[in-house]
C-alpha positions as semicolon CSV with decimal commas, in nm:
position;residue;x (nm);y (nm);z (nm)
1;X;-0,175;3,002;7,718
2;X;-0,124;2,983;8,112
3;X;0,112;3,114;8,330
4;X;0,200;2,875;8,583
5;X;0,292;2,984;8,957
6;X;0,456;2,798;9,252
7;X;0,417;2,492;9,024
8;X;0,080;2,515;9,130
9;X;-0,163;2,807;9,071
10;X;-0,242;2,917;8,724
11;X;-0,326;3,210;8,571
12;X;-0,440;3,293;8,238
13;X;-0,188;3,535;8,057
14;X;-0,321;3,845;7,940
15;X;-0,499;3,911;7,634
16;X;-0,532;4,235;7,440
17;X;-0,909;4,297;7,376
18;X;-0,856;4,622;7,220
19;X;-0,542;4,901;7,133
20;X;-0,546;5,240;7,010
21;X;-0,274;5,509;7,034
22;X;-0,322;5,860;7,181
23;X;-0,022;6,112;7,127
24;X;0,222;5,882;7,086
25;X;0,142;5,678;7,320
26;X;-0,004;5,296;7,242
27;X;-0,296;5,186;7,460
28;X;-0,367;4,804;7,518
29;X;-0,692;4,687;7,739
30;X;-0,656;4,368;7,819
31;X;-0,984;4,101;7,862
32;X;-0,933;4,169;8,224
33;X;-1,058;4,517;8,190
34;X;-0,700;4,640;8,238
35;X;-0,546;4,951;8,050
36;X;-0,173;5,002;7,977
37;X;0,025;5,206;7,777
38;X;0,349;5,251;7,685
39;X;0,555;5,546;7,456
40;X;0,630;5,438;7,132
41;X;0,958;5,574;7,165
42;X;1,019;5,270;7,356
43;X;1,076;5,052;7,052
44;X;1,314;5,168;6,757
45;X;1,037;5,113;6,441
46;X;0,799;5,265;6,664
47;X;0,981;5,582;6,751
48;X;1,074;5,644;6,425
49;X;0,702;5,609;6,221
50;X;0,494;5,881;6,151
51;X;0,176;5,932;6,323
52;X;-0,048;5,793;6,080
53;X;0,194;5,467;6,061
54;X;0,168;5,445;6,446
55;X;-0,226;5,424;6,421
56;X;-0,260;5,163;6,213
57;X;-0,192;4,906;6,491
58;X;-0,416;4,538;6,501
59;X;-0,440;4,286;6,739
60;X;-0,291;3,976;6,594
61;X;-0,225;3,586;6,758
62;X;-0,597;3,573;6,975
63;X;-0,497;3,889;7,122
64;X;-0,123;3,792;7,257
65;X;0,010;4,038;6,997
66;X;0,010;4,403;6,840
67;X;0,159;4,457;6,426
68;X;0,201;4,717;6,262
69;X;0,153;4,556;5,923
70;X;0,341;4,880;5,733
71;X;0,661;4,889;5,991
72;X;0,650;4,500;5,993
73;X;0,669;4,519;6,343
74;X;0,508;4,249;6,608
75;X;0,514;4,313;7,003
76;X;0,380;4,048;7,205
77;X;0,132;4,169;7,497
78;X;0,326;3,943;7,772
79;X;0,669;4,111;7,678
80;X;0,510;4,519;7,746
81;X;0,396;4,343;8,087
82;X;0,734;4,224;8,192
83;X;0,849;4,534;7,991
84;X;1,034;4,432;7,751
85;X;1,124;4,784;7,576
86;X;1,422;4,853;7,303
87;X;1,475;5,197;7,375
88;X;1,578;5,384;7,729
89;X;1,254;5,639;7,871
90;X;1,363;5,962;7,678
């Protein structure tokens, strides 16, 4: 998938490579060689799961999405760029 600019430079949208979470706190490189994060808190299934339940994140859809298969919960890489968040920062 391609984001297209000016109607006519393209880029390629961004594509989780790998994701881990570190104190509450989910962590997405993208194939670029970018890292992000973001708070769980941010979303409402999110805030709410235990710790174990927060680790047990995958990379789904070629890399254009995280689940949490036991919170049946899917966030899509291109809405945390444009951050796309639930919740309010606490």
């Amino acid at each position: 998938m391609s984001i297209i600019l000016n109607n006519t430079e393209t880029i390629a949208e961004p594509i989780a490579s790998d994701v881990w979470v570190k104190n509450r706190i989910v962590y997405i490189q993208l194939t670029d060689d970018r890292i992000l994060g973001f708070p769980a808190s941010r979303f409402k299934l999110l805030k709410d799961a235990n710790d174990e339940q927060l680790s047990k994140v995958t990379i789904r859809l070629n890399g254009y999405a995280l689940r949490w298969e036991e919170l049946d919960e899917d966030i899509t890489v291109k809405g945390i760029l444009l951050g796309n968040f639930q919740l309010k920062p606490e």
